[in-house]
MDAnalysis code that builds the backbone (N, CA, C; Angstrom):
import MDAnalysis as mda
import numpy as np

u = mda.Universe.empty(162, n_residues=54, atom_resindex=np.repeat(np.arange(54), 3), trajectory=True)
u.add_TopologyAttr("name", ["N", "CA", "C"] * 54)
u.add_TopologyAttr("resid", np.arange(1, 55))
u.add_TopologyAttr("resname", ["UNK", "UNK", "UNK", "UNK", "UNK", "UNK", "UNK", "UNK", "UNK", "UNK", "UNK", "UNK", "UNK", "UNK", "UNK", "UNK", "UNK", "UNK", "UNK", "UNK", "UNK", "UNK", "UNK", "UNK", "UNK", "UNK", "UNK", "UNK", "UNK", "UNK", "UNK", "UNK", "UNK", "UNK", "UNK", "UNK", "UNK", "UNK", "UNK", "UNK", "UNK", "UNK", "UNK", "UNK", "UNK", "UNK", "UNK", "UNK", "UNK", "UNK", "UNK", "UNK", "UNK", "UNK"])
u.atoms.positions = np.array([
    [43.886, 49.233, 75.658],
    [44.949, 50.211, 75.514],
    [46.307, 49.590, 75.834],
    [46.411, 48.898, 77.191],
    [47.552, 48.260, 77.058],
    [48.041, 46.918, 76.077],
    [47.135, 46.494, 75.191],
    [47.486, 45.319, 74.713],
    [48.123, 46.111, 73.137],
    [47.770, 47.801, 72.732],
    [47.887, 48.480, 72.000],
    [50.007, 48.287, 72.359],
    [49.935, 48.999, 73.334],
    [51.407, 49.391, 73.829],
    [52.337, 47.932, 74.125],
    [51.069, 47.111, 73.785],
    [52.663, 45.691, 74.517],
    [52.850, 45.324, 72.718],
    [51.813, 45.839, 71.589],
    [52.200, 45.154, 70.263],
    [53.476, 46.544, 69.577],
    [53.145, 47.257, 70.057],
    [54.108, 48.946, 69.741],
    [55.407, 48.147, 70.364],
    [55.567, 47.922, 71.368],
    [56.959, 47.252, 72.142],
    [57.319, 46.025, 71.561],
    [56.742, 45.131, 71.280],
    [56.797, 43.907, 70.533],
    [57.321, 44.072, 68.967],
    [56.881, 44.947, 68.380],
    [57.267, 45.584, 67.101],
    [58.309, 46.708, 66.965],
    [58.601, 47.264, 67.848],
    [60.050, 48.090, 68.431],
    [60.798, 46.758, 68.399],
    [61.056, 45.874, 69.516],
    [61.710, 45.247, 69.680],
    [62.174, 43.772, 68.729],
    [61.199, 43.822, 67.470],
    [61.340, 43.211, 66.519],
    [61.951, 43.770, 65.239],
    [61.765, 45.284, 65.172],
    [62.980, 45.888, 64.286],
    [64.184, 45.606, 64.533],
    [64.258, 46.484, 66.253],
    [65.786, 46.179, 66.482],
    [66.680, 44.708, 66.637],
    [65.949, 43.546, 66.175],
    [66.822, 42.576, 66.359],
    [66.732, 42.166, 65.140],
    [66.011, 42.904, 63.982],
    [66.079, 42.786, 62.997],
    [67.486, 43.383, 62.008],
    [67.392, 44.674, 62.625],
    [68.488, 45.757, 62.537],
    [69.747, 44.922, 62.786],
    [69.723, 44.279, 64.240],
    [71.116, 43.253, 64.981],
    [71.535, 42.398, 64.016],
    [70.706, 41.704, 63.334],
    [71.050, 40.490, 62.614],
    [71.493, 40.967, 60.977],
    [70.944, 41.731, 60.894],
    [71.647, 42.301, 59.455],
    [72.617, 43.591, 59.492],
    [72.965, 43.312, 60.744],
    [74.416, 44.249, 60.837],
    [75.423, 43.254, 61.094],
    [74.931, 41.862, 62.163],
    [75.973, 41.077, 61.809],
    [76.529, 40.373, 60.751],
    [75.031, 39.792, 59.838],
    [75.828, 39.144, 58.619],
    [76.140, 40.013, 57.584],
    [76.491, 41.448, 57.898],
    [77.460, 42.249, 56.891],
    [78.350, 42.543, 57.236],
    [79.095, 42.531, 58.711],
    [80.367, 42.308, 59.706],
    [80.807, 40.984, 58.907],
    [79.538, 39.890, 59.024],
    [80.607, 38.688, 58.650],
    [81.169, 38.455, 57.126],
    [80.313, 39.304, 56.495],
    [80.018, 38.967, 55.243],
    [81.905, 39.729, 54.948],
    [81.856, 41.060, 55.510],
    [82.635, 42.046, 55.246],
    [84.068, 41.634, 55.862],
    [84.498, 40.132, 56.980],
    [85.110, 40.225, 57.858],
    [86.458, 39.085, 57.001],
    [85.658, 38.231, 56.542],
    [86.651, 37.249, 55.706],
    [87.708, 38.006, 54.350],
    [86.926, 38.581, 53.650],
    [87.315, 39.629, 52.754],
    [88.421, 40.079, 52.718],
    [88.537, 41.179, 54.591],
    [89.713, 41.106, 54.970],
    [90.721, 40.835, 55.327],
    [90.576, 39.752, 55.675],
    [91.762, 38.381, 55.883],
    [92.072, 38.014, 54.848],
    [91.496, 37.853, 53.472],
    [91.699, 37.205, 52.415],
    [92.791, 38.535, 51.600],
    [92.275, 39.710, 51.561],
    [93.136, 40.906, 51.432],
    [94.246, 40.445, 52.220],
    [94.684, 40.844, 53.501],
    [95.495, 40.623, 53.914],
    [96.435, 39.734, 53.658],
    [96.027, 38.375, 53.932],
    [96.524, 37.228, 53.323],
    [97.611, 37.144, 51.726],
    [96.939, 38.217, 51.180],
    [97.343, 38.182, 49.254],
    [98.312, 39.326, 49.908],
    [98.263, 40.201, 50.516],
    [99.414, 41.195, 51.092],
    [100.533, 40.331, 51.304],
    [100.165, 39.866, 52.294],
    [101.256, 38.497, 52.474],
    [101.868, 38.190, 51.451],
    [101.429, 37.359, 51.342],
    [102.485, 36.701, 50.323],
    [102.801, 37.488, 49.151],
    [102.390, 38.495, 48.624],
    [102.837, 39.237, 47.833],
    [104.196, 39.946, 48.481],
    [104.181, 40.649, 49.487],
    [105.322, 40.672, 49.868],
    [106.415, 39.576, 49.951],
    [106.174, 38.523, 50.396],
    [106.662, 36.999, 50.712],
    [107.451, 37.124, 49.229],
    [106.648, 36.773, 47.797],
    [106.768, 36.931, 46.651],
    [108.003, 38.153, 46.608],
    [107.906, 39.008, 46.669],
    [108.818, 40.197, 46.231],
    [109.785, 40.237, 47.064],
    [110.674, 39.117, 48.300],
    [111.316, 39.199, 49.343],
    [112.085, 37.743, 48.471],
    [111.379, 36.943, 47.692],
    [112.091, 35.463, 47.317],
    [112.545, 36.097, 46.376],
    [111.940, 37.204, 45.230],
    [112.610, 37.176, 43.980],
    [113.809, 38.304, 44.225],
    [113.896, 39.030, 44.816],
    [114.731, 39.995, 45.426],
    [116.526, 39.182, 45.806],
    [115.889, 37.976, 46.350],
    [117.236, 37.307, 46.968],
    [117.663, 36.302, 45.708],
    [117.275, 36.056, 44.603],
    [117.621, 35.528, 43.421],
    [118.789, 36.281, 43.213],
])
């Protein structure tokens, strides 16, 4: 019976770090993206601040 409840805990605790790891590589996946957005913000403004002073 207890070797029942240590594979139930073993398999709980193998979802949830399953769950952990594919929440991080969609943070990371999702995290560059936004910098790269940002980034094109940038200089698009940058862009519309040089042609402005022409």
């Amino acid at each position: 019976m207890e070797i029942i409840f240590m594979f139930i805990a073993a398999f709980i605790v193998f979802l949830l770090a399953i769950i952990a790891i594919s929440r991080s590589a969609i943070s990371r996946a999702r995290e560059p993206a936004k910098q790269t957005e940002e980034r094109i913000n940038q200089l698009e403004q940058r862009v519309k601040e040089l042609e402005a002073k022409k």
